[in-house]
C-alpha positions as CSV (number, residue, x, y, z in Angstrom):
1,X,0.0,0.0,0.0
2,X,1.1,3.8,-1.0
3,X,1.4,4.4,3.0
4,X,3.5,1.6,3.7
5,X,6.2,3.1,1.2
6,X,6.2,7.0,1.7
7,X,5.4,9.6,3.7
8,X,5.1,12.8,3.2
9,X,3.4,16.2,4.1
10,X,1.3,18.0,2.2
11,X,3.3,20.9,0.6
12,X,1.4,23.9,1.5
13,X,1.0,22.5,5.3
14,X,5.2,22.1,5.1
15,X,5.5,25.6,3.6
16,X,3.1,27.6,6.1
17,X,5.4,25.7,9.1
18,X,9.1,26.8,7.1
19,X,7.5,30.2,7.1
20,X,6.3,30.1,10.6
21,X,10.1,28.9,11.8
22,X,10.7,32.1,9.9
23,X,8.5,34.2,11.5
24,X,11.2,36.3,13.7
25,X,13.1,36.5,10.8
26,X,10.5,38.3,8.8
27,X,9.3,41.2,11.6
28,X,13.1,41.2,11.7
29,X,14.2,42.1,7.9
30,X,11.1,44.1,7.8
31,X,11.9,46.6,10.5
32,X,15.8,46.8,9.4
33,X,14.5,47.7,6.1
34,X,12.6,50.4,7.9
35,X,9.3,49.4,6.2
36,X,5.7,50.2,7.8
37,X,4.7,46.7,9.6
38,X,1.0,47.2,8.6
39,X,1.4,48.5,5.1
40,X,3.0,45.0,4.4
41,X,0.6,42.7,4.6
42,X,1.0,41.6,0.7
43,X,3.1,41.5,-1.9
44,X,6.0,38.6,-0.3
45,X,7.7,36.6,-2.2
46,X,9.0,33.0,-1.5
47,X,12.4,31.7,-3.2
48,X,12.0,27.7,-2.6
49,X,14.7,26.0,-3.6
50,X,13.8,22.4,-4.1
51,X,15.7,18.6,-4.1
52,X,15.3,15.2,-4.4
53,X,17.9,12.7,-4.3
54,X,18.4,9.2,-4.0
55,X,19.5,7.6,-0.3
56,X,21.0,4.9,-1.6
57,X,20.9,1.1,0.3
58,X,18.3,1.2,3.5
59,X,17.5,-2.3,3.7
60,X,17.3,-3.8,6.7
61,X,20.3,-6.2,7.7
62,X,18.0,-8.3,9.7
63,X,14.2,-7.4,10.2
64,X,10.8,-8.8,9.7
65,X,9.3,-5.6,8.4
66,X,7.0,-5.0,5.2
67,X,8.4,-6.0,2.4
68,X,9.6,-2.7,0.7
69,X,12.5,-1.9,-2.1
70,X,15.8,-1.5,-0.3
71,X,16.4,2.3,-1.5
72,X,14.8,5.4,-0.6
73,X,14.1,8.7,-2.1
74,X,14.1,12.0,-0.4
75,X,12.4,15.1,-1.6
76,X,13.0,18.3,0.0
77,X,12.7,22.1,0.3
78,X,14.8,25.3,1.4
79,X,13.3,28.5,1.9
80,X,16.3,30.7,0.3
81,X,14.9,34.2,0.8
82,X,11.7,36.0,1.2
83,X,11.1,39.5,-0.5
84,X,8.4,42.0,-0.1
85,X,7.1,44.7,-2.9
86,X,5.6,47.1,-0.4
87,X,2.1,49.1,-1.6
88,X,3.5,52.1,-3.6
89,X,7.0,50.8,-4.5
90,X,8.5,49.9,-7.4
91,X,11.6,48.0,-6.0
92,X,11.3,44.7,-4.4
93,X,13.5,44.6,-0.6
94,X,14.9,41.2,0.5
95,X,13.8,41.0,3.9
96,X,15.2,37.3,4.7
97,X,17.8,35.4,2.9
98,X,19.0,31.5,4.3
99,X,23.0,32.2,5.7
100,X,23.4,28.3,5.4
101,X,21.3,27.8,1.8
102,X,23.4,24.2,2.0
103,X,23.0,23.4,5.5
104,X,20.9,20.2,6.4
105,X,19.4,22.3,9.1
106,X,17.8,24.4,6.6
107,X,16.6,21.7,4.3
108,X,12.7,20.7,4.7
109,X,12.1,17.2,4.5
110,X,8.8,16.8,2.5
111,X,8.8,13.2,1.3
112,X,10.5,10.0,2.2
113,X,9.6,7.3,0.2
114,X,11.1,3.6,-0.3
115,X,11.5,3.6,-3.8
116,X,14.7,2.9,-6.4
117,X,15.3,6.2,-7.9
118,X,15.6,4.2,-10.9
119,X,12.1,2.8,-11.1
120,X,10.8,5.9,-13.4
121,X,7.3,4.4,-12.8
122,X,7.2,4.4,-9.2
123,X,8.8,7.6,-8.9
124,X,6.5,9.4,-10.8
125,X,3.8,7.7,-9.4
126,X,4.8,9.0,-5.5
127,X,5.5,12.3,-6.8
128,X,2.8,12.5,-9.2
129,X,1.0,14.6,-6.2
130,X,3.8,16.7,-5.1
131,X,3.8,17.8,-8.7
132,X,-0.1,18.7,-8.8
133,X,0.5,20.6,-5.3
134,X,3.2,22.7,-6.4
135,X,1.5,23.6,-9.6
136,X,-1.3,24.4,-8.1
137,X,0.8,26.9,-5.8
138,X,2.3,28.5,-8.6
139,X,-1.2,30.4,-9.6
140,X,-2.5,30.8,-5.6
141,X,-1.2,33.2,-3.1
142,X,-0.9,31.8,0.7
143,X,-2.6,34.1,3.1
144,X,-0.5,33.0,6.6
145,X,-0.6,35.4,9.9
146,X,3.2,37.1,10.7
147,X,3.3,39.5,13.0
148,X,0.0,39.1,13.8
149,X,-1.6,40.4,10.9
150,X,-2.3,38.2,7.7
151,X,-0.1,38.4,5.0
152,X,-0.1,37.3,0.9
153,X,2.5,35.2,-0.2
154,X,3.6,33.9,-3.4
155,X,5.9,31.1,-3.9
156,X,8.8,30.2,-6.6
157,X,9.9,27.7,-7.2
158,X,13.6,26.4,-8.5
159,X,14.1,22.7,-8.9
160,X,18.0,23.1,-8.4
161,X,18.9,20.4,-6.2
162,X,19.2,17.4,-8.8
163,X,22.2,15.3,-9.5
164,X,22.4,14.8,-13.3
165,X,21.0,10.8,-12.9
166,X,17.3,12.6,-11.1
167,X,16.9,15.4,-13.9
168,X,17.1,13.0,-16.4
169,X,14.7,11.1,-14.9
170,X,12.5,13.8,-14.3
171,X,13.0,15.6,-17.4
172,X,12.6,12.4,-19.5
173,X,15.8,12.4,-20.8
174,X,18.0,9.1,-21.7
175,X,20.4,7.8,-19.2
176,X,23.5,8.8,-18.8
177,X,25.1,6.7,-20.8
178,X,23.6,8.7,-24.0
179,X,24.8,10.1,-27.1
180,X,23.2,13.1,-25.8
181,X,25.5,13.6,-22.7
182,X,24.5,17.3,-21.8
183,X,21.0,17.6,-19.4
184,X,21.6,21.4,-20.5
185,X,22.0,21.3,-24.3
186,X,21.9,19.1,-27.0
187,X,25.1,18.6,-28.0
188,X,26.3,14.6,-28.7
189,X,29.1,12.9,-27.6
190,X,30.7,13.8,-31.0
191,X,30.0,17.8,-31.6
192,X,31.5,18.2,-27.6
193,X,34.5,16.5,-28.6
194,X,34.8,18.8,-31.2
195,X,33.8,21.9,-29.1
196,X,34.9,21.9,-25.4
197,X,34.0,25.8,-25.0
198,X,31.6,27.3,-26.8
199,X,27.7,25.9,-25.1
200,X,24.7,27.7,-24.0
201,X,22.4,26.4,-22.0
202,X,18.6,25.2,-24.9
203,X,16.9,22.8,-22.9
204,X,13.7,23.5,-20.9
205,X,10.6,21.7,-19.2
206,X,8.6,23.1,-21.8
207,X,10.8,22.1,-24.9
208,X,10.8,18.6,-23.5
209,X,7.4,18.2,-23.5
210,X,6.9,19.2,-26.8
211,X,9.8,16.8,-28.1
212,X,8.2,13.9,-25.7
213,X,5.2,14.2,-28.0
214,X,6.9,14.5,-31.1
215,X,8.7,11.0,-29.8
216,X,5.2,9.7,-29.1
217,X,3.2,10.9,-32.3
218,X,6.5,10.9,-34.7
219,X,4.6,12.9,-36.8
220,X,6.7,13.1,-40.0
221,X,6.8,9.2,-39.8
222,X,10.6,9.2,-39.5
223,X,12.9,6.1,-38.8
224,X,13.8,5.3,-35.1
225,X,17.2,7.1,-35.6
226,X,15.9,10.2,-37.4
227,X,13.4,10.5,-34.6
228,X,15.7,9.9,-31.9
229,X,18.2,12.6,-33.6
230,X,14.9,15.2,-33.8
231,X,14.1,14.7,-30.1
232,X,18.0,14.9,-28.8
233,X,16.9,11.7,-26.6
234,X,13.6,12.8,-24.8
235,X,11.9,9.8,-24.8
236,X,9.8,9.8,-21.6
237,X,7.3,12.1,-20.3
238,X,8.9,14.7,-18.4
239,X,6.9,14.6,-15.0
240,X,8.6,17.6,-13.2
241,X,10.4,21.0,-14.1
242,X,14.2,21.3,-13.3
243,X,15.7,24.6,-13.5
244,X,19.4,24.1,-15.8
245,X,22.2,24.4,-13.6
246,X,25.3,23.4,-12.3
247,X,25.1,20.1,-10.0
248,X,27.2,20.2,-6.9
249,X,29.1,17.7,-8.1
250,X,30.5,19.7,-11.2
251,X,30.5,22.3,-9.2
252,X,32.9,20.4,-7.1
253,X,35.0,19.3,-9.9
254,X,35.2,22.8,-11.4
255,X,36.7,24.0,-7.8
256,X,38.9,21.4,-7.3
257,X,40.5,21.2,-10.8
258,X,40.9,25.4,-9.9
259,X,42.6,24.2,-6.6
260,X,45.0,21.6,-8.2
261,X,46.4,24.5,-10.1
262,X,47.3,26.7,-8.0
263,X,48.8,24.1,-5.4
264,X,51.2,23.2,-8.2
265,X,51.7,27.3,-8.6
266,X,52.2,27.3,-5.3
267,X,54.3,24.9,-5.2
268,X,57.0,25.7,-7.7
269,X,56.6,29.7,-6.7
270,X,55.4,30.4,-10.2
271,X,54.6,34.3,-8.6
272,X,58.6,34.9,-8.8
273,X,58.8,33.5,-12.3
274,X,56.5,34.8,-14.2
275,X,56.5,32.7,-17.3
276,X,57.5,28.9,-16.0
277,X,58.8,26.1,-18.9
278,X,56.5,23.1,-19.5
279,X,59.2,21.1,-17.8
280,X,59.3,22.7,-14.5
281,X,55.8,23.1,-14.4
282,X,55.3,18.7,-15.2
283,X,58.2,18.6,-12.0
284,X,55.5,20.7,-9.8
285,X,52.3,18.7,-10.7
286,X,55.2,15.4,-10.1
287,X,55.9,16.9,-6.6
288,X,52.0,17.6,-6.1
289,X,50.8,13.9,-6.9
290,X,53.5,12.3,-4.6
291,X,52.5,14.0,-1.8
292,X,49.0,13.7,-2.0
293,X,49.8,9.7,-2.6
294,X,52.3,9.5,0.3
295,X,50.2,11.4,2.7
296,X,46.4,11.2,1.9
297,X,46.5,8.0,-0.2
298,X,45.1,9.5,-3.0
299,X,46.1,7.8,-6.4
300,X,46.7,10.9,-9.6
301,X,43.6,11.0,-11.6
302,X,43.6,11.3,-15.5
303,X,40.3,13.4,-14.9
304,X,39.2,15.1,-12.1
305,X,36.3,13.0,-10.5
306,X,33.5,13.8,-7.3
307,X,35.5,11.7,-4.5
308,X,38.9,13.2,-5.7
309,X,37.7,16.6,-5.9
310,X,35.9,16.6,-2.5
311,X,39.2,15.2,-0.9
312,X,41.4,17.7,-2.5
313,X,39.4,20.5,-1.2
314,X,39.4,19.9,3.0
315,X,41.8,21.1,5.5
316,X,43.8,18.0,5.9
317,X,45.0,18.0,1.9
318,X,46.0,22.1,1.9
319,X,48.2,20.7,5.2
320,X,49.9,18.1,3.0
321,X,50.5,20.4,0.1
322,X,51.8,23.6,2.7
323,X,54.7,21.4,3.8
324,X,56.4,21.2,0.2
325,X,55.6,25.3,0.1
326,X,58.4,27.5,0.5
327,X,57.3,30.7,1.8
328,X,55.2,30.6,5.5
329,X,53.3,33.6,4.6
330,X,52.0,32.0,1.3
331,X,50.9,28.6,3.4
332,X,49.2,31.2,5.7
333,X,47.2,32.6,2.0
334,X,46.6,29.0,1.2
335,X,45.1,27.7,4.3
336,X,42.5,30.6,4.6
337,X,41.6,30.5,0.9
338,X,40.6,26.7,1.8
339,X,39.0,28.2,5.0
């Protein structure tokens, strides 16, 4: 039974008790900003940042429970700011914005579910009325009490928090394994290879829909290929709208690989040198990749990858690279950079 494998509050109820928590913050913003208490009572605006991920393995080892799949899902919300338009202004204040926006504490659980993020069925089937709530709170205002006198919200939405595996799902794009290997654009395999620079972000919720129905009606009765090729690999209903961004992950990986340069800068003092020869600069990243294997155990990486990157970027690996660093006050520079 649907019970048995999720729970999950209703998304207006989850919202009104996030705003509630925020209450203090709100009568807070709203008198720093020097703004009237009672000629705000409408006109707010809710940033919700939203996420979903899989949990991974949460079987039990030995239990006699229901029997459920052995993954779960999470779904969950952030409020990231709160704005108000007061009566007779033209420019919106920010009267609350989230210090930790990537802090557990600030993330809203709304629905747990046991489900394999990979079972596209099931997942769209336990979120199927997440999706109808939200969209229905995209046309409604909230009317909530703050302060003690009632106020109109209105709530955004940004489905940010995806890895690359759950918008695919969710936008009905092929696995990862794909020609198409950008959840951004529709570049292939082959054109990326060709073009490593120059991509702008083309996909959206509402393009894919249109090419899921051109995949399902194939209406200029073209081969499976030429269809395939017209739909850049939508071939599943999208079920929910993702906004196009950068994944933590790659956002990782784009800090890190940042990082790894300037430790073997640092390294080699390249800020006395000015312009370093190809050889001196291969004996730096030499230097950098023993270390990090003698100290931290962490094996040199053809391309940067999420567990590398997230090891190369703590405390404990700027400590290992400082001690083949010359100069104390530039070990000083790098460890509060990393801080």
């Amino acid at each position: 039974p649907a019970d048995t494998i999720t729970r999950r509050f209703r998304y207006d109820v989850a919202l009104v008790a996030a705003l509630k928590d925020l209450e203090e913050d709100i009568m807070d913003g709203l008198r720093e900003n020097r703004m009237e208490d009672s000629a705000c009572t409408s006109g707010f605006n809710v940033m919700i940042k939203e996420c979903c991920d899989g949990m991974g393995d949460v079987s039990e080892k030995h239990g006699g429970g229901p029997a459920v799949p052995e993954k779960a899902v999470r779904f969950s919300f952030t409020v990231m700011s709160v704005s108000v338009l007061a009566e007779g202004e033209e420019k919106e204040v920010t009267i609350f914005t989230e210090p930790k926006p990537n802090s557990e504490l600030s993330c809203k659980p709304l629905c747990l579910m046991f489900v394999d993020e990979s079972d596209h069925e099931m997942l769209t089937a336990v979120l199927g009325p997440i999706v109808a709530e939200r969209n229905a709170m995209k046309e409604s205002r909230l009317i909530l009490s703050i302060g003690g006198l009632p106020r109109s919200f209105r709530f955004h939405f940004r489905g940010t928090g995806y890895d690359e595996k759950m918008v695919r799902e969710m936008e009905g794009l092929e696995a990862s394994g794909s020609t198409y290997i950008c959840t951004l654009c529709d570049s292939s395999r082959a054109e990326a290879s060709q073009n490593m620079v120059l991509h702008s972000i083309t996909r959206n919720h509402e393009e894919n829909l249109e090419r899921y129905e051109i995949w399902r009606t194939n209406p200029f009765s073209e081969s499976a290929d030429e269809l395939r090729d017209r739909v850049k690999g939508v071939s599943a209903k999208p079920f929910m709208e993702t906004q196009p961004t950068l994944d933590a992950l790659h956002c990782d990986i784009g800090n890190a690989t940042e990082f790894y340069k300037i430790f073997q800068d640092e390294i080699g003092e390249v800020y006395k040198k000015g312009n370093p020869s190809r050889e001196e600069r291969r004996s730096w990243r030499a230097a950098l990749d023993k270390q990090l294997r003698k100290k931290m155990k962490l094996k040199p990486v053809m391309r940067m990858n999420g567990n590398y990157a997230r090891r190369l970027m703590t405390m404990e690996a700027v400590e290992v690279v400082c001690d083949l660093v010359p100069s104390e006050e530039r070990r000083e520079a790098l460890r509060e950079l990393m801080r």
